[in-house]
C-alpha positions in Angstrom: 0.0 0.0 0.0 1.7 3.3 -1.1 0.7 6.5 1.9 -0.2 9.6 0.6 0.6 12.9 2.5 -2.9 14.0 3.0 -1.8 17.8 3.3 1.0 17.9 0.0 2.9 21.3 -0.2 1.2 23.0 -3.0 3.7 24.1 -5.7 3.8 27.8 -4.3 5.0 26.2 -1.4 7.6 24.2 -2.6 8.9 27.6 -5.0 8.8 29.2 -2.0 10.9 27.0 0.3 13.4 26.6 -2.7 13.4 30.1 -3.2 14.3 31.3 1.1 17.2 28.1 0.7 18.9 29.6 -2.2 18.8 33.1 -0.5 20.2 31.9 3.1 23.2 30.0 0.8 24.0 33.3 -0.7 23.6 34.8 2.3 26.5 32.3 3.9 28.5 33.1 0.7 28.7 36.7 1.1 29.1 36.9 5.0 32.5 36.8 5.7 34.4 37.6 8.8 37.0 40.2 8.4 40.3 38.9 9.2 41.9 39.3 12.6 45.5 38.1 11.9 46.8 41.7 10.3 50.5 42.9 10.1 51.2 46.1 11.5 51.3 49.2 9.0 53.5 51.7 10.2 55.7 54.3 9.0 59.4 54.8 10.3 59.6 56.8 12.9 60.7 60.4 12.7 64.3 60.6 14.6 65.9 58.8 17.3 64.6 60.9 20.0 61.4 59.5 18.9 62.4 55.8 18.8 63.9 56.1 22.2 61.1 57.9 24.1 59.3 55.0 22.5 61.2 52.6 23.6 61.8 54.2 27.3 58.4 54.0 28.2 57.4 51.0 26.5 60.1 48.6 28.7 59.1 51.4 31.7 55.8 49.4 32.2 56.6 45.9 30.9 59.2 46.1 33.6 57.0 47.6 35.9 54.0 45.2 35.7 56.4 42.4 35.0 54.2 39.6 37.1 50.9 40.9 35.5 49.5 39.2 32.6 46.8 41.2 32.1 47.9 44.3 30.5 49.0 44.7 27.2 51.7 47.5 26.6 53.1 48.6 23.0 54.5 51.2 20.9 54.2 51.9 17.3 52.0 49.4 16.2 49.2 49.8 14.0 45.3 49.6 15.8 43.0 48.0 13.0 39.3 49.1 14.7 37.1 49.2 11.6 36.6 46.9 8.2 35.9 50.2 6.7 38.6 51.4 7.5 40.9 48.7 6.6 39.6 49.1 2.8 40.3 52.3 2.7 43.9 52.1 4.9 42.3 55.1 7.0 43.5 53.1 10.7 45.8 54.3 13.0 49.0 53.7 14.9 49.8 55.2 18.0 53.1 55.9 19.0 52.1 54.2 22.7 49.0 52.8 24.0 48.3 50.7 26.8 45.2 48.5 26.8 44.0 46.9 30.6 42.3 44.0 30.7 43.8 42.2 27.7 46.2 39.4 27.5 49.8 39.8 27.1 51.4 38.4 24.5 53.0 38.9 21.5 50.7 40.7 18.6 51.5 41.9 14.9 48.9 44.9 15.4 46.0 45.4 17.9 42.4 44.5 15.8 39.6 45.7 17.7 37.0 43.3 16.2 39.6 40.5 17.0 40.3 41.6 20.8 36.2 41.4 22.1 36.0 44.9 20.1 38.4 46.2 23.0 40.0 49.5 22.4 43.0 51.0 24.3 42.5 52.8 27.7 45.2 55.4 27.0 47.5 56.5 24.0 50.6 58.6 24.3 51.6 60.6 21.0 55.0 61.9 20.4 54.5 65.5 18.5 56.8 66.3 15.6 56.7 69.2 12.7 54.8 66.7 10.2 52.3 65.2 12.7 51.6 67.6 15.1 48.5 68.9 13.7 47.1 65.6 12.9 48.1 64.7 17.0 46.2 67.7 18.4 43.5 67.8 15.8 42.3 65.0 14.4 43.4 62.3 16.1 42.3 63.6 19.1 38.9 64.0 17.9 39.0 60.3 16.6 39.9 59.1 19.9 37.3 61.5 21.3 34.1 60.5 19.2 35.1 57.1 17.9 37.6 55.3 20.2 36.3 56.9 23.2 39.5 56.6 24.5 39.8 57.4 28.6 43.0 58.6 28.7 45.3 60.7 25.5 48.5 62.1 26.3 50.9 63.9 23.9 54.2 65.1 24.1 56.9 66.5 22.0 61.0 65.3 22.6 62.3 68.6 21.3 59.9 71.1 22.3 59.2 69.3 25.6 55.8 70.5 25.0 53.3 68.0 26.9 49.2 67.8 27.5 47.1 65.0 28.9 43.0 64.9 28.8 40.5 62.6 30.0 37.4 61.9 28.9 34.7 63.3 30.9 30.9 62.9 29.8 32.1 61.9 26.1 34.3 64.7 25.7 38.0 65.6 26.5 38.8 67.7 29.5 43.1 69.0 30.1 44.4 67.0 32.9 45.3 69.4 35.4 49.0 69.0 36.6 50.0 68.3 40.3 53.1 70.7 42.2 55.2 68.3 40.6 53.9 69.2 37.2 53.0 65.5 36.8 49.5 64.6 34.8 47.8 61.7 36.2 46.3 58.8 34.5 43.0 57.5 36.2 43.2 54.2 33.9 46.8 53.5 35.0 46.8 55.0 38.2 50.4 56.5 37.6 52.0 60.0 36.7 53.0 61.0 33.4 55.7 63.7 33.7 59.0 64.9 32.2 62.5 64.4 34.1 65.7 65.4 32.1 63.7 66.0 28.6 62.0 62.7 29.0 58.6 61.7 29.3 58.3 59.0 32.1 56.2 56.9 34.3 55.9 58.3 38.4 54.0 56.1 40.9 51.0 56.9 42.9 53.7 58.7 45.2 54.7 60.4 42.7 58.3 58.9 42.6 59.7 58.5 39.5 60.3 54.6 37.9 63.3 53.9 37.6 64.8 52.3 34.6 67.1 48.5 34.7 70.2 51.3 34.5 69.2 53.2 37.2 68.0 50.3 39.8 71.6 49.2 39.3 73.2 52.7 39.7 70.8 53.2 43.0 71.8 49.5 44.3 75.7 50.1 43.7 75.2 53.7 45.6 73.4 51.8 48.6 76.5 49.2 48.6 79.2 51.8 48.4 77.3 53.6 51.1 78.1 50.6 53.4 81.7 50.3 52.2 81.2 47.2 49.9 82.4 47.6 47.0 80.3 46.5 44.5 82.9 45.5 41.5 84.1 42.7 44.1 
């Protein structure tokens, strides 16, 4: 005996479901993720001064938060925070930025859409004659409107000119320095400030972080002190 559907899909029915299958294949087909595993897209950096400030504060707070692996700390590397704007190479690349809450380890660039759509928490920009204007003016606003970035902080290794703002209520408001002349950094809790033409990091105290150098320099002063001599 051969069982007939009682209720057979009329031929509308069977166009129709034909019809939404082809559309959710396409669908599949044109849906594509935007990749995550980017190289980093910057130029060369504008002098030495530059590289080393880079550099300074970069190892400052690796060094610093050495037993942490929860902060990721970098310098010069390209931040990939739109598809759009990866068409169009319109992304940016700050000179330092710090991002909490984020695993450390070893990146090629920072992608937003890769990282939980994480942005950094603070961004330091090193001023020069051909980016200045772009630092103060539209990168700012971009890190303002788009990145909502807590904390942006600028300075400039020949000039020693140096700024810091927070965002308050979606816009940026000027850090007000201490006695010291230090800015403070709400997301890092620590100082930004400038000792012999340098930008560096200051604790909550407000004493200054010393680099590898100068941890030995103090250590062989405290030994000397004592009448050891430390070469021995």
């Amino acid at each position: 005996m051969v069982l007939l559907n009682v209720n057979p899909p009329s031929i509308n029915e069977n166009l129709a479901n034909k019809i939404e299958s082809e559309i959710e294949e396409d669908l599949i087909d044109q849906v594509k993720c935007p990749p995550t595993d980017l190289y980093s897209d910057e130029p060369e950096l504008e002098s030495d001064l530059h590289r080393k400030q880079i550099d300074l504060l970069v190892r400052l707070l690796e060094y610093f938060w050495r037993d942490r692996q929860d902060i990721y700390v970098t310098g010069n590397l390209t931040v990939y925070y739109n598809e759009q704007q990866l068409k169009s190479r319109d992304f940016r690349g700050p000179d330092v930025f710090v991002v909490m809450d984020a695993e450390k380890r070893d990146r090629k660039s920072w992608v937003v859409w890769g990282e939980g759509g994480k942005y950094p928490n603070l961004v330091i920009e090193l001023l020069s004659s051909s980016t200045a204007k772009v630092d103060r003016g539209t990168k700012k606003q971009l890190y303002q409107d788009v990145w909502r970035l807590p904390n942006y902080f600028w300075f400039d290794p020949d000039s020693l000119e140096f700024a810091g703002f927070k965002l308050v209520n979606g816009k940026y408001e000027a850090i007000a320095p201490n006695d010291s002349g230090l800015l403070w950094s709400d997301q890092l809790e620590l100082y930004l400030g400038i000792s012999e033409r340098q930008l560096r990091w200051f604790t909550a105290k407000g004493d200054l972080i010393p680099t590898a150098e100068e941890r030995a320099e103090r250590l062989e002063a405290i030994l000397r002190s004592q009448g050891i001599d430390p070469n021995q």
